[in-house]
C-alpha positions in Angstrom: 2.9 -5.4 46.5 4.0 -1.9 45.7 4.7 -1.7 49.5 6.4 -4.8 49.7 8.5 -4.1 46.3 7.1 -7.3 45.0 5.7 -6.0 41.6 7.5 -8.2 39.5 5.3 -10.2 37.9 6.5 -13.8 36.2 4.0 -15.3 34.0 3.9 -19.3 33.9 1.0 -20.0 31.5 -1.6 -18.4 29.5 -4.0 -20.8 28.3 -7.9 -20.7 27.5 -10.9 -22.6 27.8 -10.3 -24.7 24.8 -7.2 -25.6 25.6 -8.6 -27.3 28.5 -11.8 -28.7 26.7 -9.7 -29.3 23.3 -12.9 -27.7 21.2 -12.6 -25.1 18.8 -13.0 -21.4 19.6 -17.0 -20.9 18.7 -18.0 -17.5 17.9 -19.4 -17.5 21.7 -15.9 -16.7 22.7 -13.4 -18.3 25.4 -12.5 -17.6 28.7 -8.6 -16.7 29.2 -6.7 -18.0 32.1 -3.7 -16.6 33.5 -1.5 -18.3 35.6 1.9 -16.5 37.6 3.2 -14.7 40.4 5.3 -11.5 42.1 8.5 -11.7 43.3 11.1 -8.9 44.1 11.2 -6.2 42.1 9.6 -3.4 40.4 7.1 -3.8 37.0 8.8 -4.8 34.3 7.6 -2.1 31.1 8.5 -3.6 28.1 8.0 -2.1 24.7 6.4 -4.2 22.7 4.2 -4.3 19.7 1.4 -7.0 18.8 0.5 -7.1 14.6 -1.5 -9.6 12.7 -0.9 -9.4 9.2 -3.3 -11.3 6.0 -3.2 -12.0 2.8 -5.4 -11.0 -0.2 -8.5 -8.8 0.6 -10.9 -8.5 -1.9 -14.6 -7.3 -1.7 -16.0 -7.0 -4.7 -17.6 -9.7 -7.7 -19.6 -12.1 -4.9 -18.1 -11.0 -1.8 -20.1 -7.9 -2.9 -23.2 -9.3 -3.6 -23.3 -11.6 -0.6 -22.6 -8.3 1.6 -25.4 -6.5 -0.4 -27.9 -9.3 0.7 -26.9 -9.6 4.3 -27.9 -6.0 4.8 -24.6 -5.6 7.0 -21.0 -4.2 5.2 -19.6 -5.9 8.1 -20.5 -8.9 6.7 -16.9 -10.4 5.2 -15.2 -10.1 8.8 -17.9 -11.0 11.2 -16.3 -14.3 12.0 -12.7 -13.1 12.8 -13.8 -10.1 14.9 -12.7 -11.9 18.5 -9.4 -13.0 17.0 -8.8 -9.6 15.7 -9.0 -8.0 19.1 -6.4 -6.6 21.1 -4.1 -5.8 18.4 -1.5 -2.7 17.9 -1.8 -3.1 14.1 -3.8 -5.3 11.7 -2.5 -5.6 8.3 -3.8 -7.0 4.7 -2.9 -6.8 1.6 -5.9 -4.8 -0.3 -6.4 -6.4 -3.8 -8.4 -3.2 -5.3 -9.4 0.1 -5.2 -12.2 2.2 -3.3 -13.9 4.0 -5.6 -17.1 5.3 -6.7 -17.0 3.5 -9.4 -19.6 1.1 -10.6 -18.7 -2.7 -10.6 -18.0 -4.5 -13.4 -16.6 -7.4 -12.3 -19.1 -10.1 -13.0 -19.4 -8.6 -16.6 -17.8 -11.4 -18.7 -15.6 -12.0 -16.0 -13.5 -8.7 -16.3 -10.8 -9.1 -13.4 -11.6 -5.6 -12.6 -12.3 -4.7 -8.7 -13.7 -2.1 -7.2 -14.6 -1.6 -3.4 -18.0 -0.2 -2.4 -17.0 2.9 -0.1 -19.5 1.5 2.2 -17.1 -0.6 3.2 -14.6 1.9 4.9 -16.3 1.8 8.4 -16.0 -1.6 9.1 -12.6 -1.7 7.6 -11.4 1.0 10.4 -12.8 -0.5 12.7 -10.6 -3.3 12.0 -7.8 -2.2 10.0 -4.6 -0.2 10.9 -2.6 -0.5 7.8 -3.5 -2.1 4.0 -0.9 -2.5 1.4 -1.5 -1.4 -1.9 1.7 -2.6 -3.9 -0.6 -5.1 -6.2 -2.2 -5.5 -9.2 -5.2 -4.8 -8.8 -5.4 -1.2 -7.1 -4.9 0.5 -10.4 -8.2 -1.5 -11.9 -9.7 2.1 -12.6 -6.8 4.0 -13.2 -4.8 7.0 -11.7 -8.5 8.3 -10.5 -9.4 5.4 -8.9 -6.0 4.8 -7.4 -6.7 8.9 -6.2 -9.7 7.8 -4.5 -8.4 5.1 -3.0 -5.7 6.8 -1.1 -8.2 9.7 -0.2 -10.6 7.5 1.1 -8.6 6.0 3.4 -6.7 9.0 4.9 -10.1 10.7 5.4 -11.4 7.3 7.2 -7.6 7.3 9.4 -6.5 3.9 7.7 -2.6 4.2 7.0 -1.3 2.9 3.6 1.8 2.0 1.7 3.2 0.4 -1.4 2.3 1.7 -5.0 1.3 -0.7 -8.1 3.6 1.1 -9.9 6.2 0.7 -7.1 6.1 4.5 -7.0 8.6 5.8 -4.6 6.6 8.7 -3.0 4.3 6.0 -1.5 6.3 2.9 -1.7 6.9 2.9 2.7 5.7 4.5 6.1 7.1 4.2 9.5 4.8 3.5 12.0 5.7 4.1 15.6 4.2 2.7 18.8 5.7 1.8 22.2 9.1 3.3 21.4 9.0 0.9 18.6 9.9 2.1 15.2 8.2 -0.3 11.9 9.4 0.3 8.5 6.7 -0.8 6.3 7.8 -1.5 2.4 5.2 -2.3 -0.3 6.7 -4.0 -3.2 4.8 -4.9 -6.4 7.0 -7.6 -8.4 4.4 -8.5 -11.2 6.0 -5.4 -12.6 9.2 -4.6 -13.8 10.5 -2.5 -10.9 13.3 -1.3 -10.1 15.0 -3.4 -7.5 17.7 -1.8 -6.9 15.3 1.3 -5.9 14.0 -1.0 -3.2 17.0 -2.3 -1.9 18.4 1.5 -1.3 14.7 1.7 0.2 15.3 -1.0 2.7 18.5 0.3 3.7 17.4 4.0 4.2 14.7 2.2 6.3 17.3 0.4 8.6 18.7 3.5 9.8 15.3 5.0 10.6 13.5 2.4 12.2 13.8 -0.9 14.7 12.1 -3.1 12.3 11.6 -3.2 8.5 8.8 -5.2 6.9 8.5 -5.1 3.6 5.3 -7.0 1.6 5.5 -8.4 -1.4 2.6 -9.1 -4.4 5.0 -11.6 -6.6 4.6 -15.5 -7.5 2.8 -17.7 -9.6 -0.9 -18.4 -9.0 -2.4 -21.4 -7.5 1.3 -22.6 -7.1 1.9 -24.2 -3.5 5.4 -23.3 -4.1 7.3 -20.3 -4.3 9.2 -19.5 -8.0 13.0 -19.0 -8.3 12.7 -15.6 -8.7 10.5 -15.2 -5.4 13.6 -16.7 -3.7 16.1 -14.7 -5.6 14.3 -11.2 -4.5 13.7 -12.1 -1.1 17.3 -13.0 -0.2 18.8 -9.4 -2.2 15.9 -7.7 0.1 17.2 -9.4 3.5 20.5 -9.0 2.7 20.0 -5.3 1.9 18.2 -5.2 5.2 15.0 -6.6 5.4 13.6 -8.0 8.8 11.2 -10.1 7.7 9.3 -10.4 4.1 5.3 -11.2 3.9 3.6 -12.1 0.3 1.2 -12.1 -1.3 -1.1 -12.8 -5.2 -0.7 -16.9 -5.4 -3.9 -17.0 -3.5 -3.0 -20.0 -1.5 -0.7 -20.7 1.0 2.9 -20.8 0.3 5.4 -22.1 3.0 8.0 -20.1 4.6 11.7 -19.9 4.6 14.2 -19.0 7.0 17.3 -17.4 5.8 20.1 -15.5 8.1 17.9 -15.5 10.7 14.9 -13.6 8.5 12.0 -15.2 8.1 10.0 -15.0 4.7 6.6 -16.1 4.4 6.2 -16.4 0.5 2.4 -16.7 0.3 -0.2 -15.9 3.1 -2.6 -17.0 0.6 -6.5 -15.7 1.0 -7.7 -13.7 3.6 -11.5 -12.2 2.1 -12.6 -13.9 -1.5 -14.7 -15.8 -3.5 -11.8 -18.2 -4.9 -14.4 -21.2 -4.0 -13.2 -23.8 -6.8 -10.2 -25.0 -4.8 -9.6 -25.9 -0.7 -6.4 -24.3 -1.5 -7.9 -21.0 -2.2 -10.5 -21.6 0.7 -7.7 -21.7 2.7 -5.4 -19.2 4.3 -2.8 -17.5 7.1 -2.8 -15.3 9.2 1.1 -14.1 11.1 0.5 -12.9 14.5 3.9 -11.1 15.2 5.0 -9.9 18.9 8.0 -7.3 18.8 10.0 -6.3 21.8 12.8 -3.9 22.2 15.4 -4.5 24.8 17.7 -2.0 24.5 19.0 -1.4 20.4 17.8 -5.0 20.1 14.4 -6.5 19.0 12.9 -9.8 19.2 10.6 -11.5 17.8 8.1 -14.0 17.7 5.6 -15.5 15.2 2.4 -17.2 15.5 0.5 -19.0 12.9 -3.2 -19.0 12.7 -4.8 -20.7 9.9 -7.8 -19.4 8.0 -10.6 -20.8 6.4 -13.0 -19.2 3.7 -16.2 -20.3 3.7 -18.8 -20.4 0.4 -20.2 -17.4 1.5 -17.1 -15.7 1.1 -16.6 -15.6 5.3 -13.4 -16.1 7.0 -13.0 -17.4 10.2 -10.0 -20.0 12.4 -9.9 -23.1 10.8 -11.8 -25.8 12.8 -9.0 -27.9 15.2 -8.8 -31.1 12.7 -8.3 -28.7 9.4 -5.9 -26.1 11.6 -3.3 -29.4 12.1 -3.2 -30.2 8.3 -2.7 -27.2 7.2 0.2 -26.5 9.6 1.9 -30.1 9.4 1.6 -28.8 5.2 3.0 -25.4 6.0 6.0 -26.9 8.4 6.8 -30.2 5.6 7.0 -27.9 2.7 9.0 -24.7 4.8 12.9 -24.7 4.5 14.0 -24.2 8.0 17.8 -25.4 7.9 17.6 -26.1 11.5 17.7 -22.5 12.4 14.1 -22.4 13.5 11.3 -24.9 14.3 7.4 -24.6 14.4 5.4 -26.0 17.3 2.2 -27.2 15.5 0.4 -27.5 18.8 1.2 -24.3 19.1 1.1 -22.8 15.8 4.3 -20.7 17.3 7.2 -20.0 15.5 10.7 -20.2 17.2 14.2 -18.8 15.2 16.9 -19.2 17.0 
């Protein structure tokens, strides 16, 4: 081909094995088929960058003693492990600290977290990135906030966002690919200061390609985001923004499409033991594909629903629960006809 200058490759379809049988990816795995040809023309290199990105993580109260029993910290994420393959960066939003401390969570049902260091292996061995803008990373203080952060710099897991919206740790850059990400971590259940963010974002813009920033804000156990969720996400796109991911309701939220931007208000759960409600058993997972051509970037968005089982395991949601909760997700999402979700698919198009 080289010879021939035929290295061009075009793809026409990537499918898998359950595409063709209509089953459910089993744990087993699934073989991938790719379908395409060369033409003239040399190889194509395209900067790009592949992130999946989750709601709430939390592994303490029963998540904690079901990991304790299983004899394995890897416990929580065996299910996902061949979806999470493959990835430049894997994101969550990490509802508590790492500390040393001793749990106290299932003491008269304190919401107080704390992680088990134990489980810092099997986190970087899946995680590139953990937000810790929420309510729940300051549980034991400055000290266990302290930990926290050293914990996971020692380990090589990146962080940003502050519960107290602190600006020394509120964003990063990450750079991959000659890609450029601005991450943002925003805590809202606090009064910060907004306007602090919005010069954030726009200091951001000039540095980087792409600017996420992920928000803890809402109501609980609402399927629908508050006014004021809508209010801050359109100051935070207009003041830059590229696309806006949040989080603390605990279930699923829909999304929203404004100029162009789109804001996911609720990925919902990703790791608990919220087992009282499907709604809480239930949550998303954004698989986002950036490419660069030239000064510009575009993007793409896949959807992937989760489901928590009663042993607080995550894994896809079966084919039959996958379509409800999309058909939910694209019924309840404001998409003014500037974008449209394929529910076979799961694939996100703004246009």
């Amino acid at each position: 081909l080289r010879l021939k200058n035929a290295q061009k490759f075009i793809l026409v379809k990537n499918a898998n094995s359950s595409d063709f049988i209509g089953g459910d990816i089993e744990e087993g795995g699934t073989t991938s088929y790719v379908s395409g040809y060369f033409t003239n023309g040399g190889k194509e290199n395209k900067n790009q960058i592949t992130i999946l990105a989750f709601g709430d993580m939390m592994l303490d109260r029963e998540v904690f003693n079901l990991t304790k029993k299983s004899g394995s910290y890897d416990y929580p994420f065996l299910k996902m492990d061949l979806f999470m393959r493959g990835v430049d960066f894997r994101l969550a939003n990490l509802e508590g600290p790492i500390t040393n401390f001793t749990s106290v969570a299932e003491k008269n049902n304190i919401l107080k977290f704390t992680f088990s260091p134990l489980f810092i292996k099997p986190m970087k061995e899946r995680f590139e990135i953990f937000n810790l803008a929420n309510n729940h990373t300051s549980n034991f203080g400055n000290q266990g906030l302290a930990e926290t952060r050293d914990f996971l710099l020692k380990s090589g897991i990146e962080y940003f966002g502050d519960p107290n919206n602190s600006s020394e740790h509120l964003s990063k850059i990450f750079k991959k690919n000659g890609i450029k990400i601005g991450f943002i971590g925003f805590n809202d259940l606090i009064d910060g200061n907004v306007l602090e963010v919005q010069e954030e974002i726009r200091r951001m813009k000039t540095q980087s390609d792409f600017v996420i920033i992920y928000i803890h804000w809402g109501n609980e156990y609402q399927i629908y985001p508050s006014q004021r969720q809508k209010q801050k996400a359109r100051i935070f796109i207009d003041a830059g923004a590229d696309l806006i991911i949040g989080s603390h309701p605990h279930v699923i939220q829909p999304m929203e499409v404004y100029k162009s931007k789109a804001i996911f208000y609720s990925l919902g759960n990703f790791v608990f033991d919220q087992y009282f409600s499907e709604a809480t058993k239930e949550g998303l997972s954004i698989a986002i594909l950036l490419e660069k051509q030239y000064s510009k970037i575009n993007v793409t968005y896949g959807l992937f629903p989760i489901y928590i089982n009663d042993k607080s395991q995550s894994a896809l949601a079966d084919s039959e629960r996958r379509q409800k909760i999309l058909e939910n997700f694209k019924n309840n999402s404001v998409l003014k006809n500037a974008a449209d979700i394929d529910i076979s698919s799961g694939q996100v198009e703004i246009f």
